[in-house]
C-alpha positions as CSV (number, residue, x, y, z in Angstrom):
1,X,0.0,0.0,0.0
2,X,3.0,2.2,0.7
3,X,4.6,1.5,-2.3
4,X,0.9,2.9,-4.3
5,X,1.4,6.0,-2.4
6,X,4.6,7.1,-3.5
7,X,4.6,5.4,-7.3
8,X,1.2,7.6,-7.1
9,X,2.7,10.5,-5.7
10,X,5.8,10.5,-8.4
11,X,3.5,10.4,-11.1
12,X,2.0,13.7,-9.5
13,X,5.5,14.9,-9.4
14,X,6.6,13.9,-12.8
15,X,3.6,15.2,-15.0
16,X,4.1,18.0,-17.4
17,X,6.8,16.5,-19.6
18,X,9.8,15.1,-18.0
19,X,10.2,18.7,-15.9
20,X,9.8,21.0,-19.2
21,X,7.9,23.9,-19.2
22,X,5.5,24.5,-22.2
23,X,6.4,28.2,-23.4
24,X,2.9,30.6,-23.6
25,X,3.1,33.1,-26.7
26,X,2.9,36.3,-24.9
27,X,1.8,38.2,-28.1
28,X,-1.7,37.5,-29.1
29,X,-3.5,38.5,-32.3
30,X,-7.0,39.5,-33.2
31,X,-9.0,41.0,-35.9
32,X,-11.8,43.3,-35.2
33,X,-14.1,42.9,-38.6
34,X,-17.8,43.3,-39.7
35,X,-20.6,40.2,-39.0
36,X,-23.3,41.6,-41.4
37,X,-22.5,42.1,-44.7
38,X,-24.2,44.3,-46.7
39,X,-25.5,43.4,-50.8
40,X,-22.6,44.0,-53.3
41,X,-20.0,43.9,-50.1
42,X,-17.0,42.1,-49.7
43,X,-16.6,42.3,-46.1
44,X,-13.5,40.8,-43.5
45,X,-14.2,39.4,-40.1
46,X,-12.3,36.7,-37.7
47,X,-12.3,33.5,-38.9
48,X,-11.0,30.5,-36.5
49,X,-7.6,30.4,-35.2
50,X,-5.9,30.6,-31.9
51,X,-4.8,33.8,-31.2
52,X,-1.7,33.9,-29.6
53,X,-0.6,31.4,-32.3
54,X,-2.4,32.4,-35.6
55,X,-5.9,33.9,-36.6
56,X,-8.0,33.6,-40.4
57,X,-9.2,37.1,-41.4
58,X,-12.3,35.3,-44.0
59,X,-13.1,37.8,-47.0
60,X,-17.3,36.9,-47.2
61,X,-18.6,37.5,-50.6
62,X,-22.3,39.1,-50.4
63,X,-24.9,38.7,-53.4
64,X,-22.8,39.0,-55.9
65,X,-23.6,37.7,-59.3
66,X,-21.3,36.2,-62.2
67,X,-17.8,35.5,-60.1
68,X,-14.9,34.3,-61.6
69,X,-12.3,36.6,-60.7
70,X,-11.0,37.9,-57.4
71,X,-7.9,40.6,-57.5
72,X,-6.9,42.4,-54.5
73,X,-4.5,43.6,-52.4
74,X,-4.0,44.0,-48.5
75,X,-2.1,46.3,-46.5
76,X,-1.1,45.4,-42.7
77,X,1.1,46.3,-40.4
78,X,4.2,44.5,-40.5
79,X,5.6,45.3,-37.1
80,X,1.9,43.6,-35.7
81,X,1.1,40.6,-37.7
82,X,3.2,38.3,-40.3
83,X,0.9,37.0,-43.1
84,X,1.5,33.5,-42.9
85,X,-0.4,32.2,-46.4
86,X,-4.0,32.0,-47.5
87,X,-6.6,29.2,-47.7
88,X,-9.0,28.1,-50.0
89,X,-10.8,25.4,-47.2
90,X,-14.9,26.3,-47.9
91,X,-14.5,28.5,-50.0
92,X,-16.8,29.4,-52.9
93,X,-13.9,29.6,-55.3
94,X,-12.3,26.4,-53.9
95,X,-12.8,24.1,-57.3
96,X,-10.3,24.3,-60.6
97,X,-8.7,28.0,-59.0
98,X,-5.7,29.1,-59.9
99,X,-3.8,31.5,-56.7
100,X,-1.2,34.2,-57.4
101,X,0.2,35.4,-54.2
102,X,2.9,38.4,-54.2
103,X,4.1,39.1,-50.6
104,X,6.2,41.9,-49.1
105,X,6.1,43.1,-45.7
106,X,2.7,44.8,-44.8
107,X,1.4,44.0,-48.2
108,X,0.3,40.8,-50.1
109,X,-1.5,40.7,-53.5
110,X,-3.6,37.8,-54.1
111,X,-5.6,36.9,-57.3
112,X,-8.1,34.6,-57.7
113,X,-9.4,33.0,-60.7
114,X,-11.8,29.6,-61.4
115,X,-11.1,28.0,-65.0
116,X,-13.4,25.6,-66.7
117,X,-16.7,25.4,-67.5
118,X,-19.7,26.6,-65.1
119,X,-16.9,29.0,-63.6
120,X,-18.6,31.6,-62.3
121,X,-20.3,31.8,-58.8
122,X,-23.3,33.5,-58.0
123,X,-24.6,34.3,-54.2
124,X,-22.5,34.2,-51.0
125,X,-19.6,33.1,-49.1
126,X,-16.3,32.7,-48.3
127,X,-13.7,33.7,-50.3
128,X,-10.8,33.2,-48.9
129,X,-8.8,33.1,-45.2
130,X,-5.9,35.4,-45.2
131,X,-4.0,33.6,-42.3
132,X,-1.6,36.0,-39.8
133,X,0.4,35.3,-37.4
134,X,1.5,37.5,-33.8
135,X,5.2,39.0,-33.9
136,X,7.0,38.3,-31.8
137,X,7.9,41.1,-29.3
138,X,6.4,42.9,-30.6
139,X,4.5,46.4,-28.6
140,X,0.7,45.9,-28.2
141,X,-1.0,48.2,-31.3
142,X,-3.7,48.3,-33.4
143,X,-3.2,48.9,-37.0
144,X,-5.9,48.8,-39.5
145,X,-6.1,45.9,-42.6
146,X,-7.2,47.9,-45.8
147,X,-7.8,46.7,-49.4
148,X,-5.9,48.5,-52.2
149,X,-7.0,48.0,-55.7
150,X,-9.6,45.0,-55.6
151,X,-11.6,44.4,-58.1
152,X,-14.1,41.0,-59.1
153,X,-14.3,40.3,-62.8
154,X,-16.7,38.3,-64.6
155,X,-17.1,35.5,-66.6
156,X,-17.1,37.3,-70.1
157,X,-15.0,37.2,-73.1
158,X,-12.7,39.6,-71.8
159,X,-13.3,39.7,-68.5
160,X,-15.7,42.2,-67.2
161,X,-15.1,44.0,-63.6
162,X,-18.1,44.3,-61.9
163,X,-18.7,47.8,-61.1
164,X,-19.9,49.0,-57.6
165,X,-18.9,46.5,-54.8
166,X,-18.1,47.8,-51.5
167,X,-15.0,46.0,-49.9
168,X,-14.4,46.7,-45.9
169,X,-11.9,45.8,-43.7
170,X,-11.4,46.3,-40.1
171,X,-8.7,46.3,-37.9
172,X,-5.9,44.0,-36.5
173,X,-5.2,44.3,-32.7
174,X,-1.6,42.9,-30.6
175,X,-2.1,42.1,-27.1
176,X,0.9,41.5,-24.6
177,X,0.1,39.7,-22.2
């Protein structure tokens, strides 16, 4: 019975890794968007994501007819938030797409574009998840996340833009804990 004690009380002891200590990010990123998206918007908000390791900004598409192409660009602050890549995971855009993604610091271009037949989308969704990241040591700000130059094209022959859509971003925010 003795023995039970103490094999139970060194397994006590001897939890949490062999004595190591699992290292808490103290730099934790959020993104302050909009839920309800107007007609003709494209519109960020928070996505999923842990925070202090990573958060998805989602681009949501409103009632928007004839999709095939999506061009933009985003500017970020770089001494905040690292952008870490994009995904395509439920997005309305997911099938036969082709990505182009040009990245310096605080910027990234991305464009968007389905091939094949029935390419265009029509309706709502997702677009895309921008995916940033906390930097490290960074001094607890808020910086906004802007668009520069977007534009969604069409599915005619050439490609039309489609006039009048709104695009809104919102604002990324470093906590230090």
């Amino acid at each position: 019975m003795v023995a039970v004690a103490l094999l139970g009380a060194g397994i006590a002891a001897g939890c949490g890794g062999g004595g190591r200590k699992r290292v808490v990010p103290t730099e934790c990123l959020a993104f302050q968007g909009h839920a309800a998206p107007a007609a003709s918007t494209v519109v960020a908000r928070q996505g999923s994501g842990s925070q202090c390791e990573s958060v998805q900004v989602e681009l949501v598409l409103t009632d928007v007819a004839d999709v095939q192409t999506v061009d933009f660009t985003v500017d970020y602050d770089s001494d905040i938030a690292l952008y870490e890549g994009l995904s395509l995971a439920g997005s309305v855009l997911s099938a036969n797409v082709n990505v182009l993604e040009n990245e310096s610091p605080g910027q990234v271009k991305i464009d968007l574009t389905r091939f094949g037949t029935g390419i265009d989308f029509n309706g709502s969704g997702t677009v895309v998840r921008l995916i940033f990241s906390p930097v490290a040591g960074a001094t607890a700000a808020t910086s906004t996340m802007s668009f520069a130059s977007p534009q969604i094209f069409g599915s005619e022959t050439p490609p039309q833009e489609k006039p009048g859509i709104q695009w809104i971003g919102g604002e990324l925010q470093l906590t230090v804990n």
